[in-house]
C-alpha positions as CSV (number, residue, x, y, z in Angstrom):
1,X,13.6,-60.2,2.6
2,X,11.7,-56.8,2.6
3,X,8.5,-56.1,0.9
4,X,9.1,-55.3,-2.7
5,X,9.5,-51.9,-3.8
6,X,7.0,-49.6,-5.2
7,X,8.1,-49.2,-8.7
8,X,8.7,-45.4,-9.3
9,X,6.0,-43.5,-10.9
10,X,6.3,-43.1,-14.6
11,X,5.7,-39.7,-16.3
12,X,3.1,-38.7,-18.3
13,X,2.9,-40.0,-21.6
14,X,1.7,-37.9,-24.7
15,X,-1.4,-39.3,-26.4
16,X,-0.8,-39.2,-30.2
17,X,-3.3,-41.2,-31.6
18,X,-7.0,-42.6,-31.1
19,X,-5.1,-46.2,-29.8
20,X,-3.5,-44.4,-27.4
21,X,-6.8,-42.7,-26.3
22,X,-8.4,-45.6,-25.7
23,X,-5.6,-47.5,-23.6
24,X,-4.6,-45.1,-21.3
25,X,-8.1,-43.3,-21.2
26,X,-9.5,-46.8,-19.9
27,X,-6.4,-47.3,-17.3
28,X,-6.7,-43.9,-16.5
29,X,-10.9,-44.4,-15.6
30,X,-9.7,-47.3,-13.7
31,X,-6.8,-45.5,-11.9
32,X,-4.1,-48.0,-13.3
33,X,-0.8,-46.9,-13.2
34,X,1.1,-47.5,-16.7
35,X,4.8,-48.1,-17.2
36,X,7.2,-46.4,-18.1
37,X,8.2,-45.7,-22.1
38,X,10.5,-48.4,-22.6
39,X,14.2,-47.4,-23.5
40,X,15.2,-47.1,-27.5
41,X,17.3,-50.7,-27.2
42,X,13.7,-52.3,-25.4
43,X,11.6,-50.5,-28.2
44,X,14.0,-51.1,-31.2
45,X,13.9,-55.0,-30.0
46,X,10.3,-55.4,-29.6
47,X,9.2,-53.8,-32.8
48,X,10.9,-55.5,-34.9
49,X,9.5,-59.1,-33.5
50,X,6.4,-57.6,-33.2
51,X,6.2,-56.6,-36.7
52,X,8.5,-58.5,-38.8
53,X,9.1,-61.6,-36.5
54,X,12.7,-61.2,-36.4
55,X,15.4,-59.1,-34.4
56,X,16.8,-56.5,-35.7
57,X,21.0,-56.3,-37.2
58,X,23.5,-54.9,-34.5
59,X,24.7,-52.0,-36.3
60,X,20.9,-51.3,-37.1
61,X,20.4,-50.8,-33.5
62,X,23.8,-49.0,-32.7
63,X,22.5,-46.0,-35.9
64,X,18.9,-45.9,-34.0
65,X,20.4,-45.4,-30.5
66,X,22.5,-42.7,-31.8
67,X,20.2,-41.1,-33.2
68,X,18.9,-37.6,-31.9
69,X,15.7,-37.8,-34.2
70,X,12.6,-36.8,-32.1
71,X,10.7,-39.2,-34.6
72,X,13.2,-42.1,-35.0
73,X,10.7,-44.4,-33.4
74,X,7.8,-43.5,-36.0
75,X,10.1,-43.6,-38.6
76,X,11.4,-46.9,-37.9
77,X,7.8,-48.3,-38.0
78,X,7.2,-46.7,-41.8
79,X,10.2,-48.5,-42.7
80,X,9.2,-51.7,-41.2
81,X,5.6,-51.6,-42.0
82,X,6.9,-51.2,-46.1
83,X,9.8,-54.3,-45.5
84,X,9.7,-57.9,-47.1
85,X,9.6,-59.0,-43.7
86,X,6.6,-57.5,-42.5
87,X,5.0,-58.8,-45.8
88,X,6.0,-62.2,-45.4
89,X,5.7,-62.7,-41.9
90,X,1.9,-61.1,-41.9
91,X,1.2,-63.2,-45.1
92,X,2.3,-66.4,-43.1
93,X,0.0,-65.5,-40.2
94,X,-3.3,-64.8,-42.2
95,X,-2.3,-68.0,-44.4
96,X,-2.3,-70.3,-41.2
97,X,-5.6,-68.5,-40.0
98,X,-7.1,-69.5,-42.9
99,X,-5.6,-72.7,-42.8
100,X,-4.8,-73.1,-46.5
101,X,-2.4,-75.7,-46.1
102,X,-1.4,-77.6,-49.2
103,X,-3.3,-81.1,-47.8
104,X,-6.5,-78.7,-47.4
105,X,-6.3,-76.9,-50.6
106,X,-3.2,-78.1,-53.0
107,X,-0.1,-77.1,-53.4
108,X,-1.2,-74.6,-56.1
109,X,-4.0,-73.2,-54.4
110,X,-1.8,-72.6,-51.1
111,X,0.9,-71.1,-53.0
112,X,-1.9,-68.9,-55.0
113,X,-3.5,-67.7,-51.5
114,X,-0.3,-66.8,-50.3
115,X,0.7,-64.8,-53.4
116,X,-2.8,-62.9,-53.0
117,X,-2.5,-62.2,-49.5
118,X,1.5,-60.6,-50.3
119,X,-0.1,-58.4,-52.6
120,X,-3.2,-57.3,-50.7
121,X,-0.6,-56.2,-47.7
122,X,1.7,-54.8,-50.3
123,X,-1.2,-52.6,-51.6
124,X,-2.5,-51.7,-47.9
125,X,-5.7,-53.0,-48.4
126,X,-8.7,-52.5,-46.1
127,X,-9.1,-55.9,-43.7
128,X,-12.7,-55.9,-44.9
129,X,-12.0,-55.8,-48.2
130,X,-10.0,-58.6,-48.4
131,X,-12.4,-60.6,-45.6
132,X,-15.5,-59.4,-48.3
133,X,-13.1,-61.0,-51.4
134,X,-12.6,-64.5,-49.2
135,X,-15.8,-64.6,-48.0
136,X,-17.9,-64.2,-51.5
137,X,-14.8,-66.3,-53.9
138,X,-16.8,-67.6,-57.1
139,X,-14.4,-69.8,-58.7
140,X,-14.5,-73.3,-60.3
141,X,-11.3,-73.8,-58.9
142,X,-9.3,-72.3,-56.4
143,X,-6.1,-72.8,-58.3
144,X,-7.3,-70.2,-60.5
145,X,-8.7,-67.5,-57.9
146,X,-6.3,-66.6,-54.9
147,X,-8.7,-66.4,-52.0
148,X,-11.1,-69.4,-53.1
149,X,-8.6,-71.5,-51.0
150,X,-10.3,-70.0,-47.9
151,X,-13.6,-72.0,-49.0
152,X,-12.1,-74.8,-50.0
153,X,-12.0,-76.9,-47.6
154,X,-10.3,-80.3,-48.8
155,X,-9.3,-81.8,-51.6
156,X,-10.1,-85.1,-53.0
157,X,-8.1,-87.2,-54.8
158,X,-9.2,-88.4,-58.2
159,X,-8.7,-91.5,-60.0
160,X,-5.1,-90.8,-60.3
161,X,-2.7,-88.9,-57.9
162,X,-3.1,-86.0,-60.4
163,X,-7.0,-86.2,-60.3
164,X,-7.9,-83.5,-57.8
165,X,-11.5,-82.6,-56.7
166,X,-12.1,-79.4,-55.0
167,X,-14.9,-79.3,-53.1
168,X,-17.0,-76.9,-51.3
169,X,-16.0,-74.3,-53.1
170,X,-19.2,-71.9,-54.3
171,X,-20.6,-73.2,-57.2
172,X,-17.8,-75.4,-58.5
173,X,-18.9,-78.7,-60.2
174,X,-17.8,-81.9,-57.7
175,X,-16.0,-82.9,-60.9
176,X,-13.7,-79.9,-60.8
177,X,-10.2,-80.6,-61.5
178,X,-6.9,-78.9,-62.4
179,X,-6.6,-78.1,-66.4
180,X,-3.9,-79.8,-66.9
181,X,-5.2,-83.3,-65.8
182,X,-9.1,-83.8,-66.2
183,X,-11.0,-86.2,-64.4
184,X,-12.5,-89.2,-66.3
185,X,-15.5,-90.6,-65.4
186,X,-15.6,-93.7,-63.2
187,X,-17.4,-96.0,-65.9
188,X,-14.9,-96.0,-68.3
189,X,-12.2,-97.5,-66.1
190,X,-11.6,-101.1,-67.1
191,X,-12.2,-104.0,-65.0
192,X,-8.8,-105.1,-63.2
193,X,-7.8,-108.3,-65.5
194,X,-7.5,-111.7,-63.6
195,X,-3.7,-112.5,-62.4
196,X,-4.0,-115.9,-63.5
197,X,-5.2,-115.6,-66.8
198,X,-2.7,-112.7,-67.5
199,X,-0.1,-114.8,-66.3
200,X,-0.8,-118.5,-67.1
201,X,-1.3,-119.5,-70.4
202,X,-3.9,-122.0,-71.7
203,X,-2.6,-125.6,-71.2
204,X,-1.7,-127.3,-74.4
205,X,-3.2,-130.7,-76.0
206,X,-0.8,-133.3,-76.7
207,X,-1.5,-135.7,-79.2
208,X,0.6,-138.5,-77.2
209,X,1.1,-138.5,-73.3
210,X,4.7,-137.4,-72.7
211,X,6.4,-140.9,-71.8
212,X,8.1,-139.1,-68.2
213,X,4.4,-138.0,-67.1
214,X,1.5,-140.4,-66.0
215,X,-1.2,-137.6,-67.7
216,X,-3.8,-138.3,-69.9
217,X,-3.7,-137.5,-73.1
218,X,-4.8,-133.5,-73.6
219,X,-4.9,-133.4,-70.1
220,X,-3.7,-130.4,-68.5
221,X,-0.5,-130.1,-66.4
222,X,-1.8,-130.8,-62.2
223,X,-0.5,-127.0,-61.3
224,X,-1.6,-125.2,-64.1
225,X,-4.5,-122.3,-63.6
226,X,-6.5,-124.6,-66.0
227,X,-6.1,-127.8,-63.7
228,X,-7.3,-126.1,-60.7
229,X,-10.3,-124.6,-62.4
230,X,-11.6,-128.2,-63.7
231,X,-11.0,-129.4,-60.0
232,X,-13.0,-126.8,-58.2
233,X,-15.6,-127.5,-60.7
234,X,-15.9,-131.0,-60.6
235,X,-15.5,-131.7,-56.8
């Protein structure tokens, strides 16, 4: 085998926005050569899985290849950038950055998070706004207040499976629960009642010994809860 071919050089590329300034300013400082613009099929795949996370329909491609628009590529990127798909797959990534899963903050307080992040991208909202709303959350819940979940950290669970605690979030009571199933304070749980004296009732007092059993008279039966109480005592 031959040494591997020079790849031919690529044509100048126009410079259309400040990104572009900075990446092939910087390669050109450094005298690195940069590829070639990648064909419409290569460009039509790629920016749909880098933007929506999913390939684009066949007869979507075969309209954009045929397409003599000088701005079909920018075009395609407005349309994407505005598509359920973008939304959702964006909304998924800053949801597992955060890492509001529903064993960190609920199921309601995920599923709020999510619906607050979908909006924020739907409305184009500034990355620093949103990081400034997570960031300073004042809610006694986070089921109530969408990016609370980002300073929850855990949940707790309650007395009962319904009883949740969420804690860490600012200036939320450690009591804080969800409205529809407050948390009752530890003290007035009852005692768990003894299985035996639920289950075995008190021995009875015969006036005569039965004539089939060698007991004493008012005795209690040998097996009975009672029996074995007066045993342990007495031994």
């Amino acid at each position: 085998m031959g040494p591997p071919q020079a790849a031919a050089p690529a044509g100048p590329i126009v410079r259309r926005n400040f990104i572009d300034e900075h990446i092939f300013g910087a390669m050109q400082r450094d005298h690195i050569p940069h590829a070639p613009l990648a064909s419409d099929e290569e460009f039509f795949r790629r920016i749909h899985l880098d933007l929506t996370g999913r390939i684009g329909s066949s007869l979507d491609l075969d309209k954009f290849v045929a397409s003599p628009d000088p701005a079909k590529r920018d075009k395609l990127i407005d349309e994407l950038t505005v598509s359920h798909a973008f939304k959702a797959r964006w909304t998924y990534w800053f949801g597992d950055l955060a890492k509001t899963a529903a064993n960190r903050v609920g199921n309601e307080g995920k599923n709020l998070f999510y619906k607050w992040i979908y909006d924020n991208i739907h409305l184009n909202r500034p990355y620093n706004e949103i990081v400034r709303d997570m960031l300073t959350a004042n809610a006694s819940s986070n089921w109530y207040n969408g990016p609370a979940s980002y300073v929850a950290r855990w949940v707790v669970i309650g007395l009962t499976c319904e009883d949740t605690v969420h804690e860490d979030t600012p200036f939320a009571a450690a009591s804080t629960a969800p409205p529809t199933s407050p948390m009752k304070p530890s003290s007035t749980v009852p005692p768990l009642p003894s299985t035996e004296a639920a289950t075995s009732p008190p021995c009875p007092s015969p006036s005569k010994p039965s004539p089939k059993s060698k007991s004493k008279p008012g005795a209690c039966p040998p097996n009975s809860a009672a029996a074995r109480a007066a045993s342990s005592t007495t031994s």
